[in-house]
C-alpha positions as CSV (number, residue, x, y, z in Angstrom):
1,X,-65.4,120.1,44.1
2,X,-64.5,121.3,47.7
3,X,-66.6,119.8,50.7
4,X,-66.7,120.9,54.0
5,X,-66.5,118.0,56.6
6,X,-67.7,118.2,59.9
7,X,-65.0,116.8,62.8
8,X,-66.2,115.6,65.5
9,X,-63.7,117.0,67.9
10,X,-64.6,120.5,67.8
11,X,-66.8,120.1,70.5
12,X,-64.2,119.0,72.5
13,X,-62.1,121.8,71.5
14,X,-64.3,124.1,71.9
15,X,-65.0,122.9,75.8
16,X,-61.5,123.4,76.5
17,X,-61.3,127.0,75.4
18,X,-64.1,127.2,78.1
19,X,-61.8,126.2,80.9
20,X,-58.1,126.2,79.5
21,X,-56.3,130.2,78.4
22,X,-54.7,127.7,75.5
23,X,-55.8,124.7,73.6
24,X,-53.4,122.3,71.4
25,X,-54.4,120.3,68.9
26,X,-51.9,117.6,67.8
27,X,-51.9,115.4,65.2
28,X,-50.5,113.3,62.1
29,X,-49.6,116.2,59.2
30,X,-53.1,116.8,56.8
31,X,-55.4,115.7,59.4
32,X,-57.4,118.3,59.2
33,X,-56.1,119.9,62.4
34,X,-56.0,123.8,60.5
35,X,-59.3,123.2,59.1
36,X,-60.9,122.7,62.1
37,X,-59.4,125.0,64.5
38,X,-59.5,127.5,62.2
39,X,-63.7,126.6,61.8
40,X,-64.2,126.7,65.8
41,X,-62.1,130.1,66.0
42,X,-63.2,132.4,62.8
43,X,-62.7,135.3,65.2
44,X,-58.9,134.4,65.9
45,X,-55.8,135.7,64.0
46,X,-54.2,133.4,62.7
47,X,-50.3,132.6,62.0
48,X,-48.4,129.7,60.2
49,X,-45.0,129.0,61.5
50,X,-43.9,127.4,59.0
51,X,-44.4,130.1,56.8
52,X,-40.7,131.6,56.8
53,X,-41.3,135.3,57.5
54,X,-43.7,134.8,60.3
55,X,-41.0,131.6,61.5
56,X,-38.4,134.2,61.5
57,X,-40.0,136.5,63.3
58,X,-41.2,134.4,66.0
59,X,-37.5,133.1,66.5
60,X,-35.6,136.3,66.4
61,X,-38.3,138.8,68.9
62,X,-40.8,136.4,70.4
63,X,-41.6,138.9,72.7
64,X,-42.9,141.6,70.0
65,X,-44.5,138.3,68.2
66,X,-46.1,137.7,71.0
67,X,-47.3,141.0,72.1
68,X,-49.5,141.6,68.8
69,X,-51.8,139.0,69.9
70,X,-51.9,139.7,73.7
71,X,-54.8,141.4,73.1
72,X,-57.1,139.3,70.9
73,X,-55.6,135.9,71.2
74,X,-54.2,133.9,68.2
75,X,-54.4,130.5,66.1
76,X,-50.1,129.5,66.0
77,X,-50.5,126.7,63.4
78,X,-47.0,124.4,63.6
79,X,-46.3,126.1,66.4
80,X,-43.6,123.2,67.3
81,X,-41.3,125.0,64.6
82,X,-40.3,127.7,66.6
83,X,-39.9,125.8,70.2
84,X,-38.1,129.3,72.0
85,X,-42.0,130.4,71.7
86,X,-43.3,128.2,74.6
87,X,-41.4,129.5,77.6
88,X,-42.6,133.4,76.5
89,X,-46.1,132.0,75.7
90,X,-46.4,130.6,79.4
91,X,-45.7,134.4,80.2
92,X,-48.8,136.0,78.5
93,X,-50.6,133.2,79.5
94,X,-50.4,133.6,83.2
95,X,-50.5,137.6,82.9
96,X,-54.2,137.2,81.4
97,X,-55.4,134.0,82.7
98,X,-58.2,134.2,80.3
99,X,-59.7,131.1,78.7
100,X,-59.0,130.1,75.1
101,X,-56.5,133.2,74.1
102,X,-54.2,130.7,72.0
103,X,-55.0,127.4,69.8
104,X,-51.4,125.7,68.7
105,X,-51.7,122.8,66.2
106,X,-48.7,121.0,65.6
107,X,-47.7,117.5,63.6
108,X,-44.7,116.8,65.6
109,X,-46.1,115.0,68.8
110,X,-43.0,114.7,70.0
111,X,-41.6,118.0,69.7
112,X,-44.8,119.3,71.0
113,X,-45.5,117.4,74.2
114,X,-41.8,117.8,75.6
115,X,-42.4,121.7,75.0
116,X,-46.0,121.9,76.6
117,X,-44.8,119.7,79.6
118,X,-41.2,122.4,80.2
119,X,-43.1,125.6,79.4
120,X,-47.2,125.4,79.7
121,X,-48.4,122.1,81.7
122,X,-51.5,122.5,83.4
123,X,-52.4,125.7,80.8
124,X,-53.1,123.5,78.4
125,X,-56.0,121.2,76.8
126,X,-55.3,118.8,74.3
127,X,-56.5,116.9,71.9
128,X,-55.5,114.3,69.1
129,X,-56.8,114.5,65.9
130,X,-56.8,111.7,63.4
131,X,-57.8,111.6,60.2
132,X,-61.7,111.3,59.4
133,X,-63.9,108.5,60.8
134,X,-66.4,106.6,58.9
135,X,-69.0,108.9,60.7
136,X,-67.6,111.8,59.1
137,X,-67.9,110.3,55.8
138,X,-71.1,109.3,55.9
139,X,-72.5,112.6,57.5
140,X,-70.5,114.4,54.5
141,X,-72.9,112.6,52.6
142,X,-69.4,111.0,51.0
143,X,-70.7,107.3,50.2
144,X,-68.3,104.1,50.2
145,X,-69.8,101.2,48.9
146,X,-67.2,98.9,50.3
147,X,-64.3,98.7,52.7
148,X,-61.7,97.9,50.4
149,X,-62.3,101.6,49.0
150,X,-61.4,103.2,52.4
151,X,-58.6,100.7,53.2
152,X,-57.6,101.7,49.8
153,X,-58.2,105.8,49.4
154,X,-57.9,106.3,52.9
155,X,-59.2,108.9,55.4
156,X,-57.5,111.9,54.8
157,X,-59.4,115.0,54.9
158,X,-57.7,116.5,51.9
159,X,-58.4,113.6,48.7
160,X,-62.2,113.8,49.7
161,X,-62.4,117.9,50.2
162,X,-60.7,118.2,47.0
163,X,-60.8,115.1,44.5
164,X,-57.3,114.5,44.8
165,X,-56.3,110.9,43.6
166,X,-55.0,108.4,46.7
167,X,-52.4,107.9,44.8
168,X,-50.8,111.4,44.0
169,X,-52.0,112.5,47.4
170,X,-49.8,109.6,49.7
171,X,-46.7,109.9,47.2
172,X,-46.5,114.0,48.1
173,X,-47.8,113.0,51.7
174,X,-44.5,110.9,52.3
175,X,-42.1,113.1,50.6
176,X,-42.9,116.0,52.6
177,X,-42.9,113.8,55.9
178,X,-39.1,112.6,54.2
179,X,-37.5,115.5,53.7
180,X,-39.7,118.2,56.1
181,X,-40.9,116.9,59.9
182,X,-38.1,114.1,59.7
183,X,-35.3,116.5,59.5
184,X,-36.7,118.9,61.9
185,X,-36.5,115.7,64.3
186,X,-32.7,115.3,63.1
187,X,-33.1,111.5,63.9
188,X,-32.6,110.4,60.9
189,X,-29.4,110.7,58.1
190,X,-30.4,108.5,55.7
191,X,-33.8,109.4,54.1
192,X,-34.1,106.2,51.6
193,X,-33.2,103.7,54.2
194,X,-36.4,105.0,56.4
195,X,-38.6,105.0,53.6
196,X,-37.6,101.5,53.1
197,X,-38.4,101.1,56.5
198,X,-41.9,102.7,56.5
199,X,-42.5,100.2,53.7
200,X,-41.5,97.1,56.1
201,X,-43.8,98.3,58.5
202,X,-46.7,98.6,56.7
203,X,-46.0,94.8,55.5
204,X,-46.4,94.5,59.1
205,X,-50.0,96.3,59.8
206,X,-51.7,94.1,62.6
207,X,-48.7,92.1,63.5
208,X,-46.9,91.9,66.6
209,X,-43.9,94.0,66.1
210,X,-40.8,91.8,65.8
211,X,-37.7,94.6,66.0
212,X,-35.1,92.2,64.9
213,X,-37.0,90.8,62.0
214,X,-37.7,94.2,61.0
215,X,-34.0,95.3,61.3
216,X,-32.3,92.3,59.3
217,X,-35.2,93.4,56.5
218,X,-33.9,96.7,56.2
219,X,-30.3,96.3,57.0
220,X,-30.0,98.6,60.0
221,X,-29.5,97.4,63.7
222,X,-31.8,96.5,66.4
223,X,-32.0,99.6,68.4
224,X,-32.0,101.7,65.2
225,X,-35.4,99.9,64.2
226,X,-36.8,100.5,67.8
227,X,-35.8,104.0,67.4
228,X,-37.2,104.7,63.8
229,X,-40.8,102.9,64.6
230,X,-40.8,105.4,68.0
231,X,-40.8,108.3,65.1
232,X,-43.1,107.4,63.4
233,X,-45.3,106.4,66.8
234,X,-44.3,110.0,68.1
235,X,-45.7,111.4,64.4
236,X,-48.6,109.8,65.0
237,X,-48.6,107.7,61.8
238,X,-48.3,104.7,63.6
239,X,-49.9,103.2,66.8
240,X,-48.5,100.5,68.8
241,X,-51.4,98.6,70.9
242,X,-49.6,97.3,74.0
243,X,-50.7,93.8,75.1
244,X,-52.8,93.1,78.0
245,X,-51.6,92.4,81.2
246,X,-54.4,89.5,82.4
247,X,-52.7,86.1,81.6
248,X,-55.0,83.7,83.6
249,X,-52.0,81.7,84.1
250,X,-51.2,81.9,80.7
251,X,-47.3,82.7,79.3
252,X,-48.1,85.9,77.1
253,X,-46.9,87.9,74.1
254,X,-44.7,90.7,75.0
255,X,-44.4,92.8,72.0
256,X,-47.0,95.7,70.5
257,X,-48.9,95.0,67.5
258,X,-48.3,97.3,64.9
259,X,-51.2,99.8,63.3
260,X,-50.9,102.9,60.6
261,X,-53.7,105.2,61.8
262,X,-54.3,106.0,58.1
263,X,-54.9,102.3,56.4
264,X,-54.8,104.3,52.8
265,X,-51.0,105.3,53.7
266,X,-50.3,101.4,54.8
267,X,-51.6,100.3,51.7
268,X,-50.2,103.1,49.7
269,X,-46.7,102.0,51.0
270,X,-47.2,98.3,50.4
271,X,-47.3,99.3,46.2
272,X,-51.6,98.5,46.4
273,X,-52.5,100.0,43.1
274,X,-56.2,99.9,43.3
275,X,-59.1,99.1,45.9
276,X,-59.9,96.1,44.2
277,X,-56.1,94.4,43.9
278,X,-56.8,94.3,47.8
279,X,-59.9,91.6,47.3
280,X,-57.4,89.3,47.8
281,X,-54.4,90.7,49.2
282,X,-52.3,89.2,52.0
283,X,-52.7,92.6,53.9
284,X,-56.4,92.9,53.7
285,X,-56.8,91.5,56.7
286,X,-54.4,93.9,58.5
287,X,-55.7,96.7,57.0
288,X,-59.1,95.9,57.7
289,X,-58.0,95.7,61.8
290,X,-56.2,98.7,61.4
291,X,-59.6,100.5,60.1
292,X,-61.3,99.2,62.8
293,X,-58.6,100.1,65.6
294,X,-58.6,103.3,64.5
295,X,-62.2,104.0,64.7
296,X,-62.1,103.3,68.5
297,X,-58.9,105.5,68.8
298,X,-60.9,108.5,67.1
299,X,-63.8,107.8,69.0
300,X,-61.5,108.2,72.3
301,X,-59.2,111.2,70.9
302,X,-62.1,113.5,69.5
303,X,-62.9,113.0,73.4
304,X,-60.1,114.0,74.7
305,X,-58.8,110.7,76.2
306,X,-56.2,108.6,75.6
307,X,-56.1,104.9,74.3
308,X,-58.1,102.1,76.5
309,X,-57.1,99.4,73.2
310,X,-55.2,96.1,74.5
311,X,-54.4,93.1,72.6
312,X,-54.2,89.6,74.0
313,X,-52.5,86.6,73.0
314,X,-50.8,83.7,74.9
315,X,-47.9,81.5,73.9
316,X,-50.3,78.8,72.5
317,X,-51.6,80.9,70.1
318,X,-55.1,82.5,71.4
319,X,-55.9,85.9,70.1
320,X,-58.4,88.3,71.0
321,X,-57.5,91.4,68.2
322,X,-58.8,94.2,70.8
323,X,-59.3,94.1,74.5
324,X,-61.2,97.3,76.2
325,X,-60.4,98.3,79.3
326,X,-63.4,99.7,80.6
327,X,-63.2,101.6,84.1
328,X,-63.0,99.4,87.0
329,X,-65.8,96.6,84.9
330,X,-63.8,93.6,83.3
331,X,-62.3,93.7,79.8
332,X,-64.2,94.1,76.6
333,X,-63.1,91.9,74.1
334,X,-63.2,92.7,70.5
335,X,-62.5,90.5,67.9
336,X,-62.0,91.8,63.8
337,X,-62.7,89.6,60.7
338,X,-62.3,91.2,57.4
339,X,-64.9,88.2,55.7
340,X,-68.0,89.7,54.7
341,X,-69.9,86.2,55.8
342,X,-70.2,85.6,59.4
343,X,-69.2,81.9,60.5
344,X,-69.2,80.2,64.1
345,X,-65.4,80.5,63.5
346,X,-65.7,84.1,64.2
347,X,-66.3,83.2,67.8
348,X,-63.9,80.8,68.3
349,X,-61.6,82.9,70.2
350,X,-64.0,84.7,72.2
351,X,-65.2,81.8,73.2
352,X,-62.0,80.1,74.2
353,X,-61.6,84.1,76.3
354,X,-64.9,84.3,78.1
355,X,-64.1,80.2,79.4
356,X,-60.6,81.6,80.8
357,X,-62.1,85.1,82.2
358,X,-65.9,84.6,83.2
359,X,-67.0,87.4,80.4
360,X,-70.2,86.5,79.0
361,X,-71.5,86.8,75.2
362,X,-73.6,90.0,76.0
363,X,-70.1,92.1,76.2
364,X,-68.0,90.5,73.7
365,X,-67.7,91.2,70.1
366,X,-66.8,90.6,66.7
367,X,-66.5,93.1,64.1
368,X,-66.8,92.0,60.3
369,X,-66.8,93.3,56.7
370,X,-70.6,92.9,56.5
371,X,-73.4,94.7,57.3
372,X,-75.7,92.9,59.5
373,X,-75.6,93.1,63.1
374,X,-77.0,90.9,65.6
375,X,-76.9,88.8,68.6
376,X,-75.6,85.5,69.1
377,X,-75.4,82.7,71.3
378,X,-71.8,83.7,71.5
379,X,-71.1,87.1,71.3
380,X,-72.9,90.2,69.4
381,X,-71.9,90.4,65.5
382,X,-71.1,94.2,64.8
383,X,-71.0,95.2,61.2
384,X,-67.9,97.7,60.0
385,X,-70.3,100.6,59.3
386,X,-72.4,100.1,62.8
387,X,-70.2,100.1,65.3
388,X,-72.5,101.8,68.3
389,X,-73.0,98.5,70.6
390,X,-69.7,99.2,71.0
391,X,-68.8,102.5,71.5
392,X,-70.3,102.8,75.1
393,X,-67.0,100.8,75.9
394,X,-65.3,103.7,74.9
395,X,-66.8,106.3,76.0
């Protein structure tokens, strides 16, 4: 059965075209980024790159490519495939000057960005696209009775539009990652060793990233593991959440923490065979935070903003799991527990924060694997599925 589910971006995207003559749309491969363009522009042509004809035609007479759709504008899906495009694009673009002639989706972050920033900065609006948020879900009227299932399936666009199996999905999803948008980047010679280390990292999901730890584990050096986890950050499978800079005299943690932006992929990679092999899984936890990061992230990207996520943690071992930087107000902080069951334990490191920064209970947080929400004398408990208290943070 195919669904249609509705992004919450496109509104975004949509204001862009108002104001910008081209919008991008960037984004981990299968996010949904065609999908949704191509619902917000029905009227556009539209143009895979990475179909090999239309590649080829694009890289041998960009001009004549180009000149088909001065006139009506175009969708250029992959666009980052044929980069000689950009610097002939900026050309139309400033001879028309009209808002929301082109819409270029591409997976390659990377390979994107460096072209939009040489050939068409300040033409250009862009947005991020993740895969689906729990909001999506539900207003798809897809129902997931626990979290396990999501941390498990995913959020994916494409398993839920079209009853695909997690499993067969991720296994196709990393092959053609392997052997497509990796040796477009040209980074990487040996293909097995990688996937070895994509497996390491997703050990790793809500750690703090230790590079030489992750090196010895997959046999490669230092600054090749630094390297590899910036491709996968600059494919947007990944996230590192930088730590916060406050120490309130306090030695701190250096290092990102590590997050997939898809949990299901993280779990996929791990070996999890089944939602319920994580009830008790030494990555539940991880996952879980990862879920939850992600939800803010999408919340900010589908906005067009970048990421206001922190960590904190000193060199005694305090932990908040998520620090919002909120304009010019003082940090939000944000702590995750996967336990369904609140306890005062929950609190214990928000506590031990709002002693050391002055925050008070009314803005700190803990999210948790249940569903009840409420306030407490130390903070206000958030349920996974409710995250709106929060959200204004984000905004």
């Amino acid at each position: 059965m195919q669904r249609t589910i509705g992004r919450d971006a496109g509104e975004k995207i949509r204001s862009l075209a108002l104001g910008f003559p081209a919008v991008s749309v960037i984004g981990p491969r299968q996010s949904g980024k065609t999908t949704l363009v191509r619902s917000v522009f029905p009227q556009l042509p539209y143009a895979l790159l990475e179909d090999p004809d239309t590649r080829a035609f694009a890289e041998e007479d960009p001009r004549s490519f180009l000149a088909q759709y001065e006139k009506t504008g175009a969708i250029f899906d992959e666009v980052q495939r044929v980069p000689e495009l950009f610097s002939y694009l900026q050309g139309v673009l400033d001879r028309n000057q009209r808002p929301g002639q082109f819409i270029l989706t591409g997976s390659q972050n990377f390979l994107m960005m460096e072209q939009i920033s040489q050939s068409l900065a300040g033409r250009v609006g862009i947005v991020k696209l993740l895969p689906l948020s729990m909001g999506e879900l539900a207003r798809a009227g897809i129902e997931v009775e626990r979290y396990e299932e999501l941390l498990y399936a995913g959020l994916f666009p494409r398993p839920y539009n079209n009853d695909i199996h997690p499993r067969d999905f991720y296994s196709s999803y990393i092959q053609t990652y392997l052997e497509r948008d990796l040796r477009l980047l040209k980074q990487v010679q040996n293909l097995s060793a990688f996937q070895t280390f994509m497996k390491m990292c997703a050990y790793r999901s809500g750690q703090v990233v230790n590079y030489s730890s992750l090196a010895n584990d997959c046999g490669i050096t230092y600054n090749t593991a630094k390297e590899w986890l910036s491709l996968l950050e600059t494919s947007m499978l990944i996230v590192l959440i930088r730590p916060h800079h406050k120490n309130f005299n306090k030695r701190l943690v250096k290092m990102p923490k590590l997050y997939f932006t898809d949990p299901g992929l993280a779990a996929h990679l791990a070996g999890v065979q089944s939602a319920d092999d994580l009830g008790y899984h030494p990555l539940k936890g991880g996952l879980f935070e990862s879920l939850v990061i992600t939800e803010f992230l999408k919340y900010r990207f589908n906005r067009g903003k970048e990421s206001n996520l922190y960590f904190w943690r000193d060199k005694l071992g305090h932990e908040i799991d998520c620090i919002i930087e909120y304009g010019g107000w003082d940090p939000i902080p944000v702590e995750i527990k996967s336990g369904r069951t609140a306890s005062s334990d929950f609190f214990k490191e928000i506590t031990y924060w709002n002693g050391l920064s002055g925050n008070t209970p009314e803005r700190s947080f803990v999210v948790y694997g249940g569903d009840r929400s409420q306030q407490r004398a130390a903070g206000q408990l958030v349920g996974y599925r409710d995250l709106e208290p929060i959200l204004p943070f984000l905004a």
